[in-house]
C-alpha positions in Angstrom: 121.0 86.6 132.2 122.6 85.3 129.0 120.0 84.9 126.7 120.5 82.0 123.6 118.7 82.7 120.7 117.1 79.9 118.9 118.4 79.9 115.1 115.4 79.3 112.8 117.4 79.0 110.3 119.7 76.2 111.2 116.3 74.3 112.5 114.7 74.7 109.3 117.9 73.6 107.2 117.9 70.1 109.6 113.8 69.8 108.9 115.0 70.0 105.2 117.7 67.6 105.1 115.0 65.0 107.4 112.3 65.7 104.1 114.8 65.0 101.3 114.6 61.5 102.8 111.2 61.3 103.1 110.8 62.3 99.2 113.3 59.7 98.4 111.2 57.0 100.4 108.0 58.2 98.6 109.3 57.9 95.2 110.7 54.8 95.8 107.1 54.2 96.6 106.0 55.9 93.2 104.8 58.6 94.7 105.6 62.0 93.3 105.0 64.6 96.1 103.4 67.9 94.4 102.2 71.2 95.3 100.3 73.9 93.6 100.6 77.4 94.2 97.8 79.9 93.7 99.4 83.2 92.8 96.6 85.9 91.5 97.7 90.0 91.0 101.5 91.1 90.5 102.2 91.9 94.3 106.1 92.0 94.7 106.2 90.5 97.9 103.6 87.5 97.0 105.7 86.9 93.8 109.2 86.7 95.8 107.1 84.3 98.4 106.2 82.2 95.6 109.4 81.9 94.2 110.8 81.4 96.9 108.5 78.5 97.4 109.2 76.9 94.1 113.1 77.1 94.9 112.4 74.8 98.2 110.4 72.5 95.9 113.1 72.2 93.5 115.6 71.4 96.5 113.7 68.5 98.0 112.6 66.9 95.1 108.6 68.0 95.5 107.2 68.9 92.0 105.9 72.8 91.7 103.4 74.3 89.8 102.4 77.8 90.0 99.6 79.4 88.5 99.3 82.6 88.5 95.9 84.6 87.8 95.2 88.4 86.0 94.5 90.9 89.2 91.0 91.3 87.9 90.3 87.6 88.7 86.9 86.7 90.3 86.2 85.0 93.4 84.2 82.2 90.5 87.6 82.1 88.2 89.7 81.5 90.9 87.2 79.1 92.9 87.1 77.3 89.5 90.8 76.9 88.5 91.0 75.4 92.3 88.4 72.7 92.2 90.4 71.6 89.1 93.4 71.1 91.0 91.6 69.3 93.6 90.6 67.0 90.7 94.3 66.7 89.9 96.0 63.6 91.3 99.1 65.0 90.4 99.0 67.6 92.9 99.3 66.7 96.9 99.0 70.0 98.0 97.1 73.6 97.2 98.0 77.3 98.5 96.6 80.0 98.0 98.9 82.9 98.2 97.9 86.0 100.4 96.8 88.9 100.6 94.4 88.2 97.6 92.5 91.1 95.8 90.1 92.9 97.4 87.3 91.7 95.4 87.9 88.3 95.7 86.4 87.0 98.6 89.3 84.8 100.5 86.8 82.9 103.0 84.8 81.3 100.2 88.1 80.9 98.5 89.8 79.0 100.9 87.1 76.8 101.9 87.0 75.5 98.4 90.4 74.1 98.7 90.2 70.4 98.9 90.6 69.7 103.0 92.9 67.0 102.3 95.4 68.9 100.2 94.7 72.4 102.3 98.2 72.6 103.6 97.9 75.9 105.0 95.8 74.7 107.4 92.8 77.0 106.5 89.9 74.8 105.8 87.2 75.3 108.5 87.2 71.0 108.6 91.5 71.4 109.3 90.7 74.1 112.4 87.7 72.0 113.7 89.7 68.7 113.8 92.6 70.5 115.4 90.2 71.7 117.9 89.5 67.9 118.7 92.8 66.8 118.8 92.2 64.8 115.4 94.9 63.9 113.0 94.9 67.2 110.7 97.1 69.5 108.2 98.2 72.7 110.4 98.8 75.7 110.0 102.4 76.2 108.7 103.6 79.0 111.4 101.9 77.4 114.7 103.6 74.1 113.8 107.0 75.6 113.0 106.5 77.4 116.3 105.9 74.3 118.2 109.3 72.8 116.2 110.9 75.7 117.7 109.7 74.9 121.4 110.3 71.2 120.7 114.3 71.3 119.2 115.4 73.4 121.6 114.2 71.4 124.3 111.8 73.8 125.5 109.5 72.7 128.3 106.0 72.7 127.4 104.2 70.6 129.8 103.1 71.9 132.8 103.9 75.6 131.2 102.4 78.5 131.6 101.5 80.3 127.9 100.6 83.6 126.7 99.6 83.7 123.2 99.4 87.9 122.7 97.8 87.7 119.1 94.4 86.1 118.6 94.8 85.6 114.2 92.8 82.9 112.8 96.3 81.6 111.1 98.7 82.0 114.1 97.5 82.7 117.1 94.1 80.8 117.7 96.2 77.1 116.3 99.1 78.3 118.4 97.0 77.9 121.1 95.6 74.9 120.5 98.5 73.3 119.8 100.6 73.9 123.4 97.3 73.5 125.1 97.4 69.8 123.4 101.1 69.8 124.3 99.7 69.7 128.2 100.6 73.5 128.2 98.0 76.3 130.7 97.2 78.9 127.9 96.1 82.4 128.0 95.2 84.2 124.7 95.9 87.7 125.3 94.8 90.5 122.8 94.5 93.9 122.0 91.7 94.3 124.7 93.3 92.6 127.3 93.7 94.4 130.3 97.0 94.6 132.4 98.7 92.0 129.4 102.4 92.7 131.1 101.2 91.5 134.4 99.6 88.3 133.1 102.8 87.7 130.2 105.0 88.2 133.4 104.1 85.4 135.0 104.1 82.8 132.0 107.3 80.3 130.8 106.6 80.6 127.2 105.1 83.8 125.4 103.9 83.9 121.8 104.2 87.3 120.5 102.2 87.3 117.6 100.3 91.1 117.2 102.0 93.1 114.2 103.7 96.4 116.3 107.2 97.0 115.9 109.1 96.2 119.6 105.6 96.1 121.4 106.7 93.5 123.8 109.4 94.7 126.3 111.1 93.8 129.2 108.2 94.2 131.8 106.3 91.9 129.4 108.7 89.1 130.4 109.4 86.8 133.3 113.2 86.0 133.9 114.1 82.7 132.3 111.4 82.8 130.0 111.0 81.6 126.2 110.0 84.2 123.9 108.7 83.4 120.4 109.0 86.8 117.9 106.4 85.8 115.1 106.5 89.7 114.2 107.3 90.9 110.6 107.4 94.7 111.1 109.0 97.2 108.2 110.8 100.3 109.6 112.8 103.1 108.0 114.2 105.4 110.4 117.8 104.9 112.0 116.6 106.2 115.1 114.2 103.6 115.3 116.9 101.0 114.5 118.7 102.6 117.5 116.3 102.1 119.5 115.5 98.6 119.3 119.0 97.4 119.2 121.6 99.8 120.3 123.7 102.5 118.6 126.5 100.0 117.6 124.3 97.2 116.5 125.2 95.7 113.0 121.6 96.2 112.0 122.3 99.5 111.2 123.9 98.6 107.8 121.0 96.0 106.8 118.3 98.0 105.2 116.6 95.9 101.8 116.9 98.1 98.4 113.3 99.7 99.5 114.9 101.4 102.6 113.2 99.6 105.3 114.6 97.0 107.8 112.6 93.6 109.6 111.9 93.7 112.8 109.5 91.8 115.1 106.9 92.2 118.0 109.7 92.0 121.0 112.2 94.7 121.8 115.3 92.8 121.6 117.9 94.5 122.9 115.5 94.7 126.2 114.1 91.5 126.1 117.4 89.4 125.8 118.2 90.8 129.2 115.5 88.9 130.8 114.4 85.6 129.0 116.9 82.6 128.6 115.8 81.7 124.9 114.3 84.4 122.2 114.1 83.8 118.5 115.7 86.7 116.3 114.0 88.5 113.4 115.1 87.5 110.8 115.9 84.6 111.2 113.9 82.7 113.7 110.0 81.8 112.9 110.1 82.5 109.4 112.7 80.2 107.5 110.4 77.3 109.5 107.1 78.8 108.1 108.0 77.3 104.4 109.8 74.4 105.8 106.5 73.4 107.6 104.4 74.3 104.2 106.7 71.4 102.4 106.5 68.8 105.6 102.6 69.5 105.2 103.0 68.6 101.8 104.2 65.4 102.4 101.8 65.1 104.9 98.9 65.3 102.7 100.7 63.5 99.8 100.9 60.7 102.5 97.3 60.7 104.0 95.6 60.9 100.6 97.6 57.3 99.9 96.7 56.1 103.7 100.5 55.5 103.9 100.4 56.7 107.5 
């Protein structure tokens, strides 16, 4: 079986050109879309997120602010500096980058974020009303997931779903959201018992646990739709061998810290079998901050009832 795999990246860049629009309608409006990012410690990879963030911003016309917080911060500083910006009509939308410090406790933190401009998705009121089927702000992955499913004209109703991952940001909304797509979901897990023999006999699987290649061949029925959610770091070429052949490209595509990306599904087995996959990189991610900016105009909408 051919395999086509779905190009996150050219999705995203479409979603991107559709929100330009939408900026330009709500400032015609004079409405100023704007979201705050919470940045607190000098953790590389948080920083680059950030940035990376703030370039998107920049691109569609959303005004950024970042502010960024001492590593010592407290849970009370940084609850504080948040209710402000829940005061601030200027701002639409509030993140809190992860992983925070481990003294700050990210539960309390992120139920302080205003439910209306939580567009992570993370606010116990935002889960609850997804749970009901009520109009909501989403989790950013889940709905770029289901933007996957939906634009490359995957089949949803009537599907059979595994979910293998049961996270509180991915796989519990992931669930929710294909079981409200009309979708039969199983929510498989690290306990699961026989998990290949009950992914094997689904249309769409979700991998979504954090192990390098986990998901192989036997994992998948033939003609299925695989979602890679994985973000795994790996070193060793043999490693890279393995999961993609000895002439793969991949070889030459280690970052300056002398790892490469990979995700939950063995590609180079898994492309045998199902008929669309997403790639890492390049498939879930790039619509993970595309969704964080539609949410944003999302909230910047619902807080003016223009929807």
């Amino acid at each position: 079986m051919t395999t086509t795999f779905i190009n996150g990246t050219e999705i995203a860049s479409m979603i991107q050109e559709e929100l330009v629009l939408e900026v330009k309608k709500l400032k015609q409006l004079g409405v100023s879309p704007g979201l705050a990012v919470v940045l607190v410690g000098s953790d590389e990879a948080s920083s680059a997120y950030v940035n990376m963030k703030a370039r998107m911003c920049e691109r569609l016309g959303i005004v950024s602010r970042k502010l960024k917080l001492q590593e010592e911060t407290t849970t009370e500083e940084l609850t504080d500096q948040i209710r402000l910006l829940n005061e601030d009509d200027t701002i639409d939308g509030i993140l809190v980058q992860l992983p925070l410090p481990t003294q700050i406790d990210k539960h309390a933190v992120l139920e302080v974020v205003a439910k209306e401009k939580d567009v992570d998705g993370f606010h116990s009121a935002n889960i609850g009303s997804l749970c009901l089927g009520h109009q909501s702000l989403v989790a950013c992955t889940p709905l770029g997931i289901m933007e996957l499913l939906h634009r490359s004209k995957v089949s949803i109703e009537g599907a059979r779903a595994a979910v293998i991952g049961r996270s509180d940001d991915v796989g519990k909304p992931i669930a929710m959201l294909l079981m409200h797509a009309h979708a039969t979901v199983t929510i498989c897990h690290s306990r699961t018992a026989d998990l290949a023999e009950i992914t094997s006999k689904c249309d769409i699987v979700i991998a979504a646990i954090g192990s390098a290649a986990a998901v192989t061949a036997e994992f998948i029925k033939p003609g299925a739709t695989v979602i890679d959610v994985g973000s795994n770091k790996i070193s060793h070429r043999d490693e890279v061998i393995h999961l993609f052949g000895l002439g793969s490209s991949r070889l030459g595509i280690f970052d300056r810290q002398g790892y490469i990306w990979v995700g939950d599904v063995h590609e180079r087995e898994v492309k045998e079998v199902a008929s669309k996959l997403t790639p890492v990189p390049g498939g879930v991610g790039p619509m993970t901050i595309a969704m964080l900016m539609k949410n944003t105009l999302k909230a910047a909408n619902l807080r003016r009832s223009l929807h």
